[in-house]
C-alpha positions in Angstrom: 7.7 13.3 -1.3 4.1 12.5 -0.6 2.2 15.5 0.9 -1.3 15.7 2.0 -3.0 18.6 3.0 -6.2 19.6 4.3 -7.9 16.4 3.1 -11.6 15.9 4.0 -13.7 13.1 3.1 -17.7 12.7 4.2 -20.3 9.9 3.1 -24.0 10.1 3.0 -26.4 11.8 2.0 -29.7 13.1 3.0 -32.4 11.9 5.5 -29.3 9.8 6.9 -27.3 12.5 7.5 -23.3 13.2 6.7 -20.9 11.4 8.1 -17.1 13.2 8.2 -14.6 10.6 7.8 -11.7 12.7 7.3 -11.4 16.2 8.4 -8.8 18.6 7.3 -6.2 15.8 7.3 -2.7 16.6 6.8 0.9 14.7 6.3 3.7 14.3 4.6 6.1 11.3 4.0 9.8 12.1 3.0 11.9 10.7 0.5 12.5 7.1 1.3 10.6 7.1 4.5 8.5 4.5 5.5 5.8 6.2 7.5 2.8 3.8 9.5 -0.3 5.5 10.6 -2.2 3.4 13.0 -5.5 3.1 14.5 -8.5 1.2 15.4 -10.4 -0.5 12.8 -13.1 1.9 11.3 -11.0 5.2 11.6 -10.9 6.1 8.6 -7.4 4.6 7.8 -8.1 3.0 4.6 -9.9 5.8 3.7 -6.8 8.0 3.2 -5.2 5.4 1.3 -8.2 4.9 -1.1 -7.8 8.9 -1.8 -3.7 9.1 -2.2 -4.1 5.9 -4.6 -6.7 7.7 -6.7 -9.5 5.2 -5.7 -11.9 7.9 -3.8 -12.1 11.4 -4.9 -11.9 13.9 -1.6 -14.6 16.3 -0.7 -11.8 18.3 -0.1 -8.3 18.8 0.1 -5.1 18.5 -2.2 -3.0 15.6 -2.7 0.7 16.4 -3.9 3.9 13.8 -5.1 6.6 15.4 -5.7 5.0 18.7 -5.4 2.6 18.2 -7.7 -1.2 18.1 -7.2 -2.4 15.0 -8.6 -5.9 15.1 -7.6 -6.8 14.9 -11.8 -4.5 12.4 -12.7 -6.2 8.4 -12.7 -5.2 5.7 -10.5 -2.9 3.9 -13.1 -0.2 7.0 -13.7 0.2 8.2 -10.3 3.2 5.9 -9.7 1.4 4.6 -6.7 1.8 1.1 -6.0 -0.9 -0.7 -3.4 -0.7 -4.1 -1.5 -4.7 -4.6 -0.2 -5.4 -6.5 2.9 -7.0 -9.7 1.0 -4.1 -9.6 -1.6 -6.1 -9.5 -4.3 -3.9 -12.1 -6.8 -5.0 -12.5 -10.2 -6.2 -16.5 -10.0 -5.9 -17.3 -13.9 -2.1 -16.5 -13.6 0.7 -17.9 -12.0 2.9 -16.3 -9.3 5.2 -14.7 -12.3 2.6 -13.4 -14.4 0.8 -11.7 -11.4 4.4 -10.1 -10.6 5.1 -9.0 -14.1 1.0 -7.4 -14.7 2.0 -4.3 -13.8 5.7 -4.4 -16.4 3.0 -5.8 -18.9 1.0 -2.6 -18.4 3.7 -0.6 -18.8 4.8 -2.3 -22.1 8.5 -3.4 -20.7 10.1 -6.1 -23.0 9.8 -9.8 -22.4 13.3 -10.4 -21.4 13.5 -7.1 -18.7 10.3 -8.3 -17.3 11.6 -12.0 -16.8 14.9 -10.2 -15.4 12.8 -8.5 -12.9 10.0 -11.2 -11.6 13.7 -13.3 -11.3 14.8 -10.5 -8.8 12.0 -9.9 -7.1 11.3 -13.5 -6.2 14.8 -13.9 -4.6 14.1 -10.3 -2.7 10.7 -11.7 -1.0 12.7 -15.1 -0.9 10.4 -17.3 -3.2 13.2 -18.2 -5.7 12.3 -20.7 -8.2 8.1 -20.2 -7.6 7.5 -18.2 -11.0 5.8 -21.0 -12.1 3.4 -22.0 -9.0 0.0 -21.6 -9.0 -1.3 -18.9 -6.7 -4.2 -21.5 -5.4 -1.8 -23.1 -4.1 0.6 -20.5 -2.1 0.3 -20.6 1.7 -0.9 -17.4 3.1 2.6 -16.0 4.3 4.0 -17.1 0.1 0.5 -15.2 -1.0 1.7 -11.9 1.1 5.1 -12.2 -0.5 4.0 -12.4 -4.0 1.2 -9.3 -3.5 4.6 -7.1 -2.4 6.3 -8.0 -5.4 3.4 -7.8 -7.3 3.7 -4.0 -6.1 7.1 -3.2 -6.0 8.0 -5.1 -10.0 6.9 -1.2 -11.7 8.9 0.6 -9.3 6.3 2.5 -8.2 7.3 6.4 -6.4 5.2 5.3 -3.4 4.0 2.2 -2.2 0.5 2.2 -0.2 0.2 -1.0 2.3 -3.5 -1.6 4.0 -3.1 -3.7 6.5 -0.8 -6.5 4.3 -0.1 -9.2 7.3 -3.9 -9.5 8.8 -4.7 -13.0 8.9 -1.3 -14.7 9.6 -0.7 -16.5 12.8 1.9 -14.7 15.3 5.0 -16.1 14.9 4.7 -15.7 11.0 3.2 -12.5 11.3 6.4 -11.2 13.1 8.4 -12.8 11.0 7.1 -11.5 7.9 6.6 -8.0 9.1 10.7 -7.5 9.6 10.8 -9.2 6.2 9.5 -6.0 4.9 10.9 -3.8 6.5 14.3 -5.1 5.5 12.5 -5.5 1.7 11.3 -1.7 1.6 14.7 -0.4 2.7 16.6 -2.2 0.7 14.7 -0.9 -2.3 14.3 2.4 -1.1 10.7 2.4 -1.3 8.9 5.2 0.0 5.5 3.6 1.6 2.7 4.7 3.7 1.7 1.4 5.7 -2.0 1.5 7.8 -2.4 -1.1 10.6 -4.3 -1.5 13.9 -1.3 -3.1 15.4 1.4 -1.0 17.7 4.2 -3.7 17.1 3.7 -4.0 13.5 4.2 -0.2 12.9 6.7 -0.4 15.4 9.0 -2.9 13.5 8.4 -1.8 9.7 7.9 2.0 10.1 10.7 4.7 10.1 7.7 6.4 12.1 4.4 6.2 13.2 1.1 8.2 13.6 -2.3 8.1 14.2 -5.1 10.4 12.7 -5.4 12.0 16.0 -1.8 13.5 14.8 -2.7 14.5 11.9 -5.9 16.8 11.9 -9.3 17.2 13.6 -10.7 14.0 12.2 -13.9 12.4 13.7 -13.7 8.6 13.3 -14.8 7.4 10.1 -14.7 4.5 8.2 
């Protein structure tokens, strides 16, 4: 479903020199597969993710969904979802208006958007918090709303960059089966980047590293 091929990203410029980041990357996630690429902080894991979302334009290389190359096409109509590492919650809305921003976007009625924060609340298990303010979610609630946030447009693939940093262990755990269990049971294709070999381990149909998946110098 998601293919990437030959992908190579440098920064700077010149008396500082170029830096490759990325170098003649490849990959492809299937259909439903929930694929983690791991590695040490500063590897250029982000990176890749920046450039499928549509966030970083690649030196070179071709991105492809569905077989098509959507290097041209902007962020917003690449039916690519994203949940960021700091969340990223909109803090003049409550928990239901940041889930239904992205329905809002895409112009879906006021009762099907209700409809769908309602069902995406019980499927990250915050039932009855559409009204809350996000100020005053607990880190692990904050987490939960981001992925629904995500998932309300039904996006073709959903992009995670490292989503659990910061929680302590034995929510971290917890919350990490949570979604697995919530990406299956939508059938959400996803491409999840972590430096941690459990994590991956536990949400990920499988898992690489950019060592697998060209001759990439570490980056950024």
């Amino acid at each position: 479903m998601l293919e990437v091929r030959d992908l190579t990203v440098r920064f700077g410029q010149g008396d500082r020199g170029e830096r490759v980041v990325l170098d003649r990357v490849c990959l492809t996630v299937a259909d439903r597969e929930v694929v983690a690429l791991q590695g040490p902080s500063g590897s250029g894991k982000s990176t890749l993710l920046r450039v499928v979302a549509g966030l970083l334009a690649p030196d070179a290389g071709t991105v492809l969904i569905d077989g098509r190359d959507i290097g041209r096409v902007p962020p917003h109509a690449r039916g690519v979802g994203m949940v960021f590492q700091d969340d990223q919650l909109f803090p003049h809305l409550d928990v239901a208006g940041n889930i239904e921003f992205g329905l809002r976007m895409q112009r879906v009625p006021a009762a099907a958007r209700r409809a769908r924060v309602d069902e995406l609340l019980d499927l990250v298990g915050l039932h009855g918090f559409g009204s809350r303010s996000v100020g005053a979610l607990s880190g692990g609630e904050a987490k939960r709303v981001a992925l629904a946030r995500s998932l309300a447009p039904s996006p073709r693939l959903l992009l995670l960059d490292e989503p659990l940093t910061g929680l302590d262990a034995d929510l971290h755990d917890r919350l990490a089966d949570d979604l697995a269990a919530v990406l299956r049971r939508t059938g959400t294709t996803a491409l999840l980047v972590t430096h941690d070999a459990a994590e991956a381990a536990a949400v990920a149909d499988r898992v690489v590293t950019l060592a697998d998946l060209g001759p990439t110098t570490p980056g950024t």
